[in-house]
C-alpha positions as CSV (number, residue, x, y, z in Angstrom):
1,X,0.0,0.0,0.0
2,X,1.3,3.1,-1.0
3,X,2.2,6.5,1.7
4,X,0.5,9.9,1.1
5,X,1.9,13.4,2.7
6,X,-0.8,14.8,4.4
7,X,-0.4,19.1,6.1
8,X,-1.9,19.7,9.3
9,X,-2.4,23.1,9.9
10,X,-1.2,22.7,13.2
11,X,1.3,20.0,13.6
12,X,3.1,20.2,10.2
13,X,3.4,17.6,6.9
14,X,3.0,13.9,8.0
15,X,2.4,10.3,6.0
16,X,-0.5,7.9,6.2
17,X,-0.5,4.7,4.5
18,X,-3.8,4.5,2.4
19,X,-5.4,2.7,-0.2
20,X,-5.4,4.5,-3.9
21,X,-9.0,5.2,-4.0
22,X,-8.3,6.5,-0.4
23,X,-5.8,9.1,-1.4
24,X,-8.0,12.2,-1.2
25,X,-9.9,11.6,1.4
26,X,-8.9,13.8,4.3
27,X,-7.5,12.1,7.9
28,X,-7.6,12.9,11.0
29,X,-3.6,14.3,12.3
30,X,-2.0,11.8,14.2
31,X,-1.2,14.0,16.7
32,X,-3.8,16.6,17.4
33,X,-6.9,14.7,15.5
34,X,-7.6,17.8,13.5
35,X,-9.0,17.4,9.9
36,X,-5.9,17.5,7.1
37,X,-5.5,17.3,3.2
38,X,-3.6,15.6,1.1
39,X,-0.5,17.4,-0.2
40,X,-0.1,16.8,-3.7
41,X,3.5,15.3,-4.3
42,X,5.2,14.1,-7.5
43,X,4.4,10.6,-6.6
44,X,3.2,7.9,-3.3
45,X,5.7,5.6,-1.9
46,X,4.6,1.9,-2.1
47,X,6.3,-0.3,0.8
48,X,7.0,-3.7,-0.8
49,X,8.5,-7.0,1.6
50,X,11.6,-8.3,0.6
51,X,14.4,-8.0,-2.0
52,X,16.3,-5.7,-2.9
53,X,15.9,-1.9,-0.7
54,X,17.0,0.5,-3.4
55,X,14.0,3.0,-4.6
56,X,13.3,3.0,-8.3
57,X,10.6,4.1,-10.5
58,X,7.4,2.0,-10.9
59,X,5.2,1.8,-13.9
60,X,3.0,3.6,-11.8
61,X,4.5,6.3,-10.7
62,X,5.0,5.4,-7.3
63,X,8.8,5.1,-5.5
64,X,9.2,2.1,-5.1
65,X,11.4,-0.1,-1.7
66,X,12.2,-3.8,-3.0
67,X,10.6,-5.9,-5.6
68,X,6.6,-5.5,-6.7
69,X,4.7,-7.7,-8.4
70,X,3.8,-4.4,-10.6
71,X,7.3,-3.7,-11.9
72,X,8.6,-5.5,-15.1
């Protein structure tokens, strides 16, 4: 599952692991429970078990950590 940047007005910029058609919805800070949007970044990172740990480019657009089953 890919990690989305989220900005809290109060607390600052911090990541929540989400499903894709979760992406936009907004969550709840961490740390102070307030309300907070998605920042939109270049691309998610996708956590992957396994392999090797350098971060490449995925064929979609995700960083990716280790082998994925969607990578050629």
């Amino acid at each position: 599952m890919p990690f989305y940047d989220y900005q809290c007005g109060t607390c600052g910029v911090f990541e929540v692991m989400r499903r894709l058609t979760e992406r936009n919805v907004s969550v709840a800070c961490p740390q102070c429970e307030n309300v907070s949007e998605r920042i939109q970044t270049v691309s998610a990172t996708l956590v992957t078990g396994g392999g090797d740990s350098t971060e490449s480019a995925g064929s979609y657009g995700f960083r990716h950590r280790g082998f994925c089953a969607c990578c050629p």
